[in-house]
C-alpha positions in Angstrom: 0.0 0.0 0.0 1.5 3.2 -0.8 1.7 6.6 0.7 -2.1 8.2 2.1 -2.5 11.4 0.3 -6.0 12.1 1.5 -6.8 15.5 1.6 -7.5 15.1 5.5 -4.3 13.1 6.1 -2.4 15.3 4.2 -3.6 18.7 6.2 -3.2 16.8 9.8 0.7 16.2 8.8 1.3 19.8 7.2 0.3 21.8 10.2 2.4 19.9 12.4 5.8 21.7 12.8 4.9 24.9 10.5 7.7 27.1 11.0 6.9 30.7 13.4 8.6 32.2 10.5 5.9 31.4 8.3 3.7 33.2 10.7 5.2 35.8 11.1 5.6 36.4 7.3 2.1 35.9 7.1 1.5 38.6 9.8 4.1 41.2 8.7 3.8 40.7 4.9 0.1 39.3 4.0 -1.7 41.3 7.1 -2.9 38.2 9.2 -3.0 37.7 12.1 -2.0 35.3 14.3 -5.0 34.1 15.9 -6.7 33.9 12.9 -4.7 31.1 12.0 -6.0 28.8 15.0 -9.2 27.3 15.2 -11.3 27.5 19.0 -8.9 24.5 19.9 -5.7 26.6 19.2 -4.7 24.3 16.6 -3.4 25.6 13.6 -6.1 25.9 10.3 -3.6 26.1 7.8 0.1 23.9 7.2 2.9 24.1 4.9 4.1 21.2 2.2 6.8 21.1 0.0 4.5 20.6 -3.0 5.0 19.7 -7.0 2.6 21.5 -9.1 1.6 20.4 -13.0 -1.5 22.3 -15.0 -4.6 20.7 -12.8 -3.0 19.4 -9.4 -0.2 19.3 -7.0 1.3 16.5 -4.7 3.6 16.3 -1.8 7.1 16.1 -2.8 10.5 16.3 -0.8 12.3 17.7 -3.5 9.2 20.3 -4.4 8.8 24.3 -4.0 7.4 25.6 -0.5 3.9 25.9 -0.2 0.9 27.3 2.2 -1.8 24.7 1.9 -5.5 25.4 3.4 -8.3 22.6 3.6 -11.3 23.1 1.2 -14.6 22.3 3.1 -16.6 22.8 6.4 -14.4 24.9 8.8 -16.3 26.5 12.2 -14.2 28.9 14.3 -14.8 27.0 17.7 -13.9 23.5 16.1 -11.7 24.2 13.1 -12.0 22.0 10.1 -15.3 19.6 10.6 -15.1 18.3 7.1 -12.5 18.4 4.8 -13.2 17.9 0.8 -9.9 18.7 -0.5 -7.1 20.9 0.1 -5.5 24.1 -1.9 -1.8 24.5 -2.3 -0.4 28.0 -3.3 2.6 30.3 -2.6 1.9 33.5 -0.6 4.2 35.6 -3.5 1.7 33.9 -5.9 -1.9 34.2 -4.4 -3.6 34.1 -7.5 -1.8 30.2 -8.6 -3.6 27.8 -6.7 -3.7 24.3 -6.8 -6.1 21.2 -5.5 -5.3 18.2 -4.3 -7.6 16.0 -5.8 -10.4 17.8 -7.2 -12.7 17.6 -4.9 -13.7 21.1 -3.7 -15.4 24.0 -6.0 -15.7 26.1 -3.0 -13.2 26.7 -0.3 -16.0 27.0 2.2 -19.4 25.2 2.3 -20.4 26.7 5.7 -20.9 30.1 5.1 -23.2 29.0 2.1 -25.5 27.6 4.6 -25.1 30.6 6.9 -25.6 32.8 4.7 -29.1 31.3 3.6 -30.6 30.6 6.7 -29.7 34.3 8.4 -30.2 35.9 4.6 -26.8 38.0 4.9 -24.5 38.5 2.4 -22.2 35.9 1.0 -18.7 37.7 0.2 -17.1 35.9 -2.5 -13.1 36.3 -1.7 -11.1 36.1 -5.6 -8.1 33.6 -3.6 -8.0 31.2 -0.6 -4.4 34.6 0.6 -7.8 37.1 0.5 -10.1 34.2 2.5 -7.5 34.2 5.4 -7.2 38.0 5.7 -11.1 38.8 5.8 -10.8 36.6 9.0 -11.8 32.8 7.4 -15.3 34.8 6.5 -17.0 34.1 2.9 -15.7 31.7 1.0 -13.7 31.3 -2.4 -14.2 29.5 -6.0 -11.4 27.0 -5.5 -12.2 25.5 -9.1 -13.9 27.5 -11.7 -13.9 24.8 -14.1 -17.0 23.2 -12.5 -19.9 26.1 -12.3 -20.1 27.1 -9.3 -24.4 28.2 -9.3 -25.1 24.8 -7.7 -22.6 24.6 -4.6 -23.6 28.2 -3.9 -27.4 27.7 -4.1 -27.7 30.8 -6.3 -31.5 29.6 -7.0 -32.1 30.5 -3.1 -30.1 34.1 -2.9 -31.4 36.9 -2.9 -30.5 39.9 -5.3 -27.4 41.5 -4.0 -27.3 38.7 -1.4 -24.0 37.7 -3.3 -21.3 40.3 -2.8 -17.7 39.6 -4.4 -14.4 40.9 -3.2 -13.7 42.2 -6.0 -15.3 43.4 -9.6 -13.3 41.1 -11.5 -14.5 37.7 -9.6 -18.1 39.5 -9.8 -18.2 39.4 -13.2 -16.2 35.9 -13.5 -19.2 34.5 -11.7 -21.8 36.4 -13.5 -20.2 35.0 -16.8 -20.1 31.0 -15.6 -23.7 31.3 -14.2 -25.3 32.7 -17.3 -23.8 29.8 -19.4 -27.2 27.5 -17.7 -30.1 28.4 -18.2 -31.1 29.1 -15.0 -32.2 32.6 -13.3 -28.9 34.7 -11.5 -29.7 36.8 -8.8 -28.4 40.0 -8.8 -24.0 39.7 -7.5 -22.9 43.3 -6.1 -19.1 43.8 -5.1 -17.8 45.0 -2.5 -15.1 47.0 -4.1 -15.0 51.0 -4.3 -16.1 52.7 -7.4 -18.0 49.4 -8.7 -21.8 48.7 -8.6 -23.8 45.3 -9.3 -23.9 43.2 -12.9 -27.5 41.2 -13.6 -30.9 41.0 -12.6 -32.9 37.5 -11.9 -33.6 36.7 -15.4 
């Protein structure tokens, strides 16, 4: 039997031993901070591989480049990860290259999906898992835009304007995936200055 590379395996042996340089770096250079990085248990949420990279995934590798890695799935302050679907890999100079593990994860957080519905608050859509980590683990991200993402994010039960991105670009990213069905869209908003709201429930 060869090595276990399940995504929850692999997290539970990457945040063991993560370097207090890499927190700090995190602190000083990517603005977060240090308790957000520990779940109500004080154990870490995120660990640190040494990863190989091709065009879809990535896999531990002695001999590969440093990487942050963050779990894909249910996370909950007070008891960290309760379910974890997959993981992303990326490098904090790089926020915008992510990786998955397996494949298993469109969104980086399922949790604040179901929040969101049953309090009706917004659902802020962060454009990479670097952003997710400095709103404070909030939102969630689109971990894998090649799946549409209107199903996971039960766009058929959101309000207009319910949706808020980051970001106009990821705004307008989603409103372009979720018109290719032919399904209504609720009106997506961002949160960034100077830019409004794209679509109406059509």
């Amino acid at each position: 039997m060869g090595p276990d590379f399940s995504p929850t395996t692999v997290f539970r042996r990457s945040r063991v031993g993560v370097p207090e340089a890499t927190m700090q770096r995190l602190h000083q250079h990517c603005g977060i901070a240090p308790a957000t990085l520990r779940d109500g248990h004080g154990d870490l949420i995120v660990g640190k591989v040494h990863a190989r990279l091709d065009n879809w995934r990535w896999e531990p590798a002695a001999d590969g480049e440093g990487m942050l890695i963050v779990p894909c799935g249910w996370f909950w302050r007070p008891a960290g990860w309760v379910e974890i679907d997959d993981v992303v890999a990326f490098s904090p100079d790089r926020p915008d290259d992510w990786r998955l593990l397996t494949g298993g994860a469109v969104l980086l957080e399922r949790d604040a999906v179901v929040e969101a519905l049953r309090t009706g608050g917004p659902l802020v859509i962060h454009s990479t898992p670097l952003d997710w980590l400095r709103a404070g683990c909030t939102g969630t991200c689109i971990v894998d835009w090649s799946l549409n993402p209107y199903a996971e994010l039960h766009l058929d039960r959101m309000a207009p304007g319910q949706i808020q991105c980051a970001d106009a670009e990821t705004m307008l990213d989603l409103w372009g995936r979720c018109r290719q069905i032919d399904r209504a869209v609720p009106q997506i908003v961002t949160t960034a200055p100077k830019a409004a709201a794209i679509g109406v429930a059509a």
